[in-house]
C-alpha positions in Angstrom: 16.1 26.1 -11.1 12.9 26.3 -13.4 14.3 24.2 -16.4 16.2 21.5 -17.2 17.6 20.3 -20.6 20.1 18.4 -21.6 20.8 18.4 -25.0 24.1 19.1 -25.4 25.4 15.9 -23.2 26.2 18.0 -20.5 24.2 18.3 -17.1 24.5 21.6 -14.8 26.0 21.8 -11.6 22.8 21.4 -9.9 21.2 18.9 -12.1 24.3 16.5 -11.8 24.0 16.7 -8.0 20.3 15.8 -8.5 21.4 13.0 -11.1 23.7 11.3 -8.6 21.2 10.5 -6.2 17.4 9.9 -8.6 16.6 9.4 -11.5 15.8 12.1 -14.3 14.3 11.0 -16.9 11.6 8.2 -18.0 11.9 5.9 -20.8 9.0 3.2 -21.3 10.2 0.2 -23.5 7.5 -0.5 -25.4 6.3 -3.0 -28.3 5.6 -6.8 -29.4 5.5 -9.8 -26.6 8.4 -11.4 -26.3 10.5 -9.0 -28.2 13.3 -8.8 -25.4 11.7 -5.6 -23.4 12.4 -6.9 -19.6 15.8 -8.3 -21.2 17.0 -5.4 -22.6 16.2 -3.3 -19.2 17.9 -6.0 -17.3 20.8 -5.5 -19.3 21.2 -2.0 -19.0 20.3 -1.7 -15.1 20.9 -5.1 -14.1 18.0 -5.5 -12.3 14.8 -7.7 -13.5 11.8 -6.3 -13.7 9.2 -9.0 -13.2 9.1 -9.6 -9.0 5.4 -10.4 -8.7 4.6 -15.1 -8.5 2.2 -14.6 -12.0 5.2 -13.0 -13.8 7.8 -15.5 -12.4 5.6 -18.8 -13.2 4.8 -17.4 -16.7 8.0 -15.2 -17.6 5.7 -12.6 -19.0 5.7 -8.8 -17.6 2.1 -8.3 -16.3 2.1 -5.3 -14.2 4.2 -2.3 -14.9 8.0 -3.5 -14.5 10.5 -0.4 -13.5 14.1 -0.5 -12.9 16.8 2.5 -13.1 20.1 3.2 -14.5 22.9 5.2 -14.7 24.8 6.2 -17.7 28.2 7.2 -17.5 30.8 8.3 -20.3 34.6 7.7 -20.6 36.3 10.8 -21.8 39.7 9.2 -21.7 39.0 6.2 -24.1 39.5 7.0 -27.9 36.2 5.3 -28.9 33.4 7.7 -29.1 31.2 5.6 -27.8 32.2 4.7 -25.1 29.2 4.8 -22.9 28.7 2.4 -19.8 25.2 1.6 -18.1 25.4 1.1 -14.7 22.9 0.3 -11.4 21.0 3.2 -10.1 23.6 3.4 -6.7 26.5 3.3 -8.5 29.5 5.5 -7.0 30.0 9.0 -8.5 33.0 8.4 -10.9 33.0 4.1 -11.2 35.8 3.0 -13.1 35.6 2.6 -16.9 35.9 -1.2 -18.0 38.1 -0.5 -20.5 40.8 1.5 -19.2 40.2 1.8 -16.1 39.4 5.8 -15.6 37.2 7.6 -13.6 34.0 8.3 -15.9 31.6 11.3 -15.3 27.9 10.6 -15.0 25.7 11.5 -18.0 22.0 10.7 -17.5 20.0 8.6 -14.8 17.1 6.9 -16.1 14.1 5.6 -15.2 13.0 2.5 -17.4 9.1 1.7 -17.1 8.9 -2.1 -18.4 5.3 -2.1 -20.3 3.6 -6.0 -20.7 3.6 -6.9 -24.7 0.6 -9.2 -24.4 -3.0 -8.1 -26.2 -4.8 -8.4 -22.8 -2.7 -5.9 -20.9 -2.8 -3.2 -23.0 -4.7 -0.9 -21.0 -1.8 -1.3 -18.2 0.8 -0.1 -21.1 -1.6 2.5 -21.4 -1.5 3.8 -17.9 2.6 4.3 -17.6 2.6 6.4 -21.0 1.6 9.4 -18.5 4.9 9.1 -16.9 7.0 8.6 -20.1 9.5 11.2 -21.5 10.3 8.9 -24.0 9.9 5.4 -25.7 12.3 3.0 -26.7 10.2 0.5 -28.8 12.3 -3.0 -29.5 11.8 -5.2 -32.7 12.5 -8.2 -32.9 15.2 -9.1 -35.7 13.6 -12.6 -36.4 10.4 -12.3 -36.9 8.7 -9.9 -39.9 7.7 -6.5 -38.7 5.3 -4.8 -37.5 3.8 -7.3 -35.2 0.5 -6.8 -33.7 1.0 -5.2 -30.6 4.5 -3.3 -32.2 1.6 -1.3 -34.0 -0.7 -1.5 -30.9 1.9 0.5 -29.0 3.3 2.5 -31.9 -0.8 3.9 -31.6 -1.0 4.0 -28.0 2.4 6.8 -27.8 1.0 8.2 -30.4 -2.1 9.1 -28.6 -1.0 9.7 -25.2 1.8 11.9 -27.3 4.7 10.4 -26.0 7.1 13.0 -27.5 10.3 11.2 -28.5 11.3 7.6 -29.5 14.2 5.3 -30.2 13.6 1.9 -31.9 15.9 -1.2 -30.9 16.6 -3.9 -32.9 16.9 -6.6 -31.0 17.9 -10.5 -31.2 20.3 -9.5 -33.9 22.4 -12.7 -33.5 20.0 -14.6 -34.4 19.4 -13.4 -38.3 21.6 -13.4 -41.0 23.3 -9.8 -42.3 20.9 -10.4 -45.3 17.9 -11.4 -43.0 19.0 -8.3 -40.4 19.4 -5.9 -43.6 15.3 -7.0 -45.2 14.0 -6.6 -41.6 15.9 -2.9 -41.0 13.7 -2.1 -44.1 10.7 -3.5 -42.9 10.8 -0.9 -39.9 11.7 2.0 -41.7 8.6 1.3 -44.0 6.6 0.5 -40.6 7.2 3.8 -39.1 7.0 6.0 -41.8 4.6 8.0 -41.4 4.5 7.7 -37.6 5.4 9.4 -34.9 8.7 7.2 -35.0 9.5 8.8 -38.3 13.1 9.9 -38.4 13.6 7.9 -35.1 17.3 6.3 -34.8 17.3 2.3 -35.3 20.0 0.5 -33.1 20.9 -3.2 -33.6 21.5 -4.9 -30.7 21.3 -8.4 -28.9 19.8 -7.2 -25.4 20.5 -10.8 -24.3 24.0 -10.8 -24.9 24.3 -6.8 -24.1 25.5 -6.4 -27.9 25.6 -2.6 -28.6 23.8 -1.4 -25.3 26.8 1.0 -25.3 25.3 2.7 -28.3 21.8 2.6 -27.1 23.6 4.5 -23.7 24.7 7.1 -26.1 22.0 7.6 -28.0 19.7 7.2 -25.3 21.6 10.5 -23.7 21.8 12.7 -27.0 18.2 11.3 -28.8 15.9 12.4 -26.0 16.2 15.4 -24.3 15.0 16.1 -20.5 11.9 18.1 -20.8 11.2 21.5 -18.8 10.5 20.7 -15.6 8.1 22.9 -13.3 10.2 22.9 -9.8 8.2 26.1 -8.1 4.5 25.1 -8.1 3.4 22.7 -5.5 4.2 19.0 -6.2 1.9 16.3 -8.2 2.6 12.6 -8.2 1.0 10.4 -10.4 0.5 6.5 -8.9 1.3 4.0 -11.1 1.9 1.3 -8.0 1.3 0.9 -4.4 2.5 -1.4 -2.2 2.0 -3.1 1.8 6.0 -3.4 2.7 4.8 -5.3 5.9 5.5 -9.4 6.3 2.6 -11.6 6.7 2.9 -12.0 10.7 4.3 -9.0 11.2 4.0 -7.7 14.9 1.7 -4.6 15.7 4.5 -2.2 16.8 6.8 -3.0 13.8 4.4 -2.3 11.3 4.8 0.1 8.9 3.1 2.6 6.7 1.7 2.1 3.0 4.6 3.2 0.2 3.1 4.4 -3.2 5.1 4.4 -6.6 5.4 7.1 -9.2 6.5 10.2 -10.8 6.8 13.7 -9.6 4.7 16.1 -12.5 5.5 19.0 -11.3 7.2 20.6 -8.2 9.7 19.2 -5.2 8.4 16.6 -2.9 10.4 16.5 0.3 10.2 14.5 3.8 7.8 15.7 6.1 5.2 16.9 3.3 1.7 17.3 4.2 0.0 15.0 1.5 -3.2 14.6 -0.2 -4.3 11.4 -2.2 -7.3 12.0 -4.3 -9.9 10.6 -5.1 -9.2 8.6 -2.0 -11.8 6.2 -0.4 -15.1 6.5 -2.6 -18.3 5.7 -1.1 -21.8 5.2 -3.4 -25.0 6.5 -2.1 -27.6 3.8 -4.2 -30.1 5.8 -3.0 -29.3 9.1 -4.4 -26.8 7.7 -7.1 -23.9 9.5 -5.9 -20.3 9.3 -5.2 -18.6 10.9 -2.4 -15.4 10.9 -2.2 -12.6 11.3 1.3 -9.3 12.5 0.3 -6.2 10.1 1.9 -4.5 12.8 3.9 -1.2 11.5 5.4 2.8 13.2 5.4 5.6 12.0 3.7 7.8 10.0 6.0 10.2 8.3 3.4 11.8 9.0 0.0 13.8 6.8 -1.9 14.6 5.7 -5.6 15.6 2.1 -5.6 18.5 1.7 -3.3 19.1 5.4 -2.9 17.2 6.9 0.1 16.2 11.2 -0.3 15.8 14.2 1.3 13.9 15.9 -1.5 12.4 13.9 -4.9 12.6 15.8 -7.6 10.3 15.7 -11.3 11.4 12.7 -13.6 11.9 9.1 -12.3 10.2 6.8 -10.5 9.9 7.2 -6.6 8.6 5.7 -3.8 7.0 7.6 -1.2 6.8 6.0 2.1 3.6 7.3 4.1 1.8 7.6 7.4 -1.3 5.7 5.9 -2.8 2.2 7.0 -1.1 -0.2 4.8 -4.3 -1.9 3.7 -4.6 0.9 1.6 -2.3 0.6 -0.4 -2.0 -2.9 -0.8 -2.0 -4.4 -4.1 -1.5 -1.4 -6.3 -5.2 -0.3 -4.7 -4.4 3.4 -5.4 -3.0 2.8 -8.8 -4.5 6.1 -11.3 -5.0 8.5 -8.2 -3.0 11.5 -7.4 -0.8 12.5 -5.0 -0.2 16.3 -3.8 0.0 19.4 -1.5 -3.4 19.9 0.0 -5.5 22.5 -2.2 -3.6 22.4 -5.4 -4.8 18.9 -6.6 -7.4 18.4 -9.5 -10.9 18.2 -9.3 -12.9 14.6 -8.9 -15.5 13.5 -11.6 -17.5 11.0 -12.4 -19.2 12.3 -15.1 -17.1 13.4 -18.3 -17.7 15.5 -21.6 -15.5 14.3 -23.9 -14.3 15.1 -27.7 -13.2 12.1 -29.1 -11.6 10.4 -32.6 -12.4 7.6 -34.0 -9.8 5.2 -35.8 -10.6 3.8 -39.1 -10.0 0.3 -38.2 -8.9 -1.9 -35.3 -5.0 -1.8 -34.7 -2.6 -4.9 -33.1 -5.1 -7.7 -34.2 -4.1 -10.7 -36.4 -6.6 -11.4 -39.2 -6.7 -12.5 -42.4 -7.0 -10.5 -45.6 -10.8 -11.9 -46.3 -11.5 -10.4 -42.7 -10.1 -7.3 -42.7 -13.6 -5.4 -43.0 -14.6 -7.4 -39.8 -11.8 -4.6 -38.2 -13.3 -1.5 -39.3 -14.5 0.3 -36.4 -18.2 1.5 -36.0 -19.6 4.7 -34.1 -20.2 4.7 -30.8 -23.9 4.1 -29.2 -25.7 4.9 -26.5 -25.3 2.5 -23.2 -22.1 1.4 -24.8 -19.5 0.3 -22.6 -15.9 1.4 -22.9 -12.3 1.3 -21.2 -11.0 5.1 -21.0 -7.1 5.6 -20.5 -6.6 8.8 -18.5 -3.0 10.1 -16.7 -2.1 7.0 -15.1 -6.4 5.7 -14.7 -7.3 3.2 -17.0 -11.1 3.1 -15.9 -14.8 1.3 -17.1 -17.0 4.0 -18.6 -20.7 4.1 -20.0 -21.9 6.4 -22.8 -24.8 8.3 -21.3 -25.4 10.1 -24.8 -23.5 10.6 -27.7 -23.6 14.0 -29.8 -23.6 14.7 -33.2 -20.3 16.0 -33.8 -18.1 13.4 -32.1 -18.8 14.1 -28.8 -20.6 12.1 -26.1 -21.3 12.5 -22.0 -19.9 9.1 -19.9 -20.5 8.2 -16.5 -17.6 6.7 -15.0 -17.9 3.0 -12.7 -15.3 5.3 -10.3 -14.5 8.9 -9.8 -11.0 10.0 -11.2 -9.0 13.2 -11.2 -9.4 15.3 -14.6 -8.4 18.0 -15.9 -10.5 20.0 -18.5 -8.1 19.3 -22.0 -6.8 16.1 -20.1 -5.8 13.6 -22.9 -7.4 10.2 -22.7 -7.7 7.0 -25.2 -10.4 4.8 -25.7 -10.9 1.1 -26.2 -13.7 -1.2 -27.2 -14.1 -5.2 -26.1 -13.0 -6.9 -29.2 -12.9 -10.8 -29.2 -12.3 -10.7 -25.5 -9.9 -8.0 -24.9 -10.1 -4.3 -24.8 -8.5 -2.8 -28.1 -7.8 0.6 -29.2 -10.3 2.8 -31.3 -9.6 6.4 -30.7 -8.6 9.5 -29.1 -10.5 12.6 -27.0 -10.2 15.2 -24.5 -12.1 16.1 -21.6 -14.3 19.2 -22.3 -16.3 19.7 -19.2 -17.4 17.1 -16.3 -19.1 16.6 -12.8 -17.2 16.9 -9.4 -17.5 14.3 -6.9 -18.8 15.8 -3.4 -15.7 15.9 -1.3 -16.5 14.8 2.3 -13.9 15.0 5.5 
């Protein structure tokens, strides 16, 4: 199996025995703080997404949240809709609620909670890599776009997220006339975007109003992209983790577990692995990096409750390893890759880039008098700047900037790139990094490797 698609609401024999087990497919919900992101992904999983003390004191979504579901469709109910979202071990054919017959499983999804504040956005940022689509939520109540609703509308559009389905949410709170003004105040908004054409669902994600629909369209709006199974397999991190207890005794300890999303290829138990860039070392002397791949084998698989043989592209999986915990504590390998052993990309430190530049700043309240503060001026020499590359969101210095948009950056750490690999740049604005354009890598410097 080279492909997979699913266009036409029905998986393939293979593909539905890969369904039942991981997910395949990975939706990021997207858009404005508070807008009922983590509510609606709790709705249609069951599961909530913020685990970590700073996002239970504060009830905001600081790192990346992730949860999966299952949808499932009745074929004996009348309603055409009738679409049921269910936790990611749910059995094969689960009753339907309404009358009680076996349903047949659809699609399993991934859902990739992104924070809505300003000050996270280069977190967003780092999970569009692993998204296959976007479902970007609205608030009903409050006027539209908000700040970071075009923020985030920018950031998929740069990190070409392909496909997109926009939620209106809290729709029990407004009026049908209030509803009705704001439903045109999004279709104006993404006009013109790459949400153009996109459906618009009204739901209340609180009360799990409409989810149903959302299932559905969810299943027939964004199709599961081609997936390379044959070439050796890639992972891009987006967490890591130390399973261990504090106290934990030497013998029962185990090894680190790493969070992500298979690129390309199968990744199966027993794997050789190679993490790169690994542990980096600086040379002050010299002014050089040096870089030791992480080289471990795979000793666990599992996606949420569901524990695996072989993980498969699309999803989010954790990958148990043979590694001293320490290193992965903390999300520590967060933006590196994971792979077979030769077949991973180069390490740089040094980057050509082609880049775009933004008329104005996006996702920052002003007022009209100050709108001219926003416009964005050309980059400089020595300036300092956040790039967003894969699943890397890293500090970068302009070592010289050329005169047809292009400039040479030293990186603060060495990343794996790819020559054409997308990226997206930010600027410090009052405080927090803020959007201002687009590039590509066009050449760069490797990292010596050392064993």
């Amino acid at each position: 199996m080279s492909a997979i698609n699913n266009n036409n609401f029905k998986l393939t024999e293979e593909l539905l025995e890969i369904a039942h087990r991981q997910p395949i497919l990975n939706l990021g919900t997207i858009g404005h703080v508070a807008h009922g992101k983590s509510t609606l992904v709790k709705a249609l999983s069951g599961k909530v997404t913020q685990q970590h003390k700073a996002e239970l004191e504060r009830n905001i979504t600081i790192k990346l949240g992730y949860s999966n579901a299952k949808i499932f469709r009745c074929g004996t109910c009348p309603s055409p809709q009738c679409y049921q979202s269910l936790y990611s071990n749910a059995p094969r054919e689960p009753p339907c609620k309404t009358c009680g017959e076996p349903m047949t499983l659809v699609n399993h999804v991934s859902f990739l909670d992104s924070p809505g504040h300003q000050q996270f956005i280069t977190t967003m940022l780092s999970g569009t890599k692993c998204m296959d689509g976007a479902v970007l939520l609205v608030a009903a109540n409050e006027p539209c776009p908000q700040p970071q609703t075009k923020e985030h509308i920018a950031a998929i559009e740069i990190m070409r997220v392909p496909h997109s389905i926009i939620v209106q949410n809290k729709i029990d709170l407004v009026t049908p006339a209030e509803a009705e003004n704001n439903y045109k105040e999004i279709k104006s908004f993404i006009s013109g975007t790459l949400a153009n054409g996109a459906p618009i669902i009204p739901i209340s994600a609180q009360m799990s109003f409409n989810t149903d629909v959302l299932s559905q369209y969810i299943c027939k709006k964004i199709p599961i992209p081609n997936r390379d199974l044959s070439s050796p397999a890639i992972m891009n991190i987006v967490r890591s983790f130390d399973i261990n207890k504090p106290g934990c005794q030497v013998d029962n300890l185990r090894g680190g577990v790493i969070g992500g999303t298979i690129s390309r290829g199968v990744l199966k138990v027993g794997d050789m692995i190679e993490i790169r860039p690994g542990l980096v070392s600086y040379n002050e002397a010299e002014k050089q990096f040096s870089c030791r791949p992480i080289k471990s084998w795979v000793t666990s698989l599992q996606s949420e409750q569901n524990q695996l043989d072989k993980a498969y592209p699309g999803g989010l999986i954790g990958v148990g390893l043979n590694i001293d915990p320490c290193l992965s504590r903390a999300d520590r390998l967060v933006g590196q890759v994971l792979g077979i052993p030769g077949y991973l990309q180069d390490i740089a430190y040094q980057l050509e880039i082609e880049y775009f530049l933004m008329r104005r700043v996006i996702g920052v309240e002003v007022e009209d008098s100050e709108k001219s503060k926003m416009k964005i001026e050309p980059l400089v020499d020595g300036e300092l700047l956040q790039l967003s590359i894969e699943t890397c969101s890293v500090p970068a210095k302009i070592r010289k900037c050329g005169q047809t948009n292009t400039m040479s950056v030293r990186l603060k750490i060495p990343i794996c790139v790819s020559i054409g690999s997308q990226l997206c740049i930010s600027r410090r604005i009052d405080k927090n990094f803020r959007i201002i354009g687009t590039g590509k890598v066009t050449n760069y410097k490797k990292v010596e490797i050392t064993e």
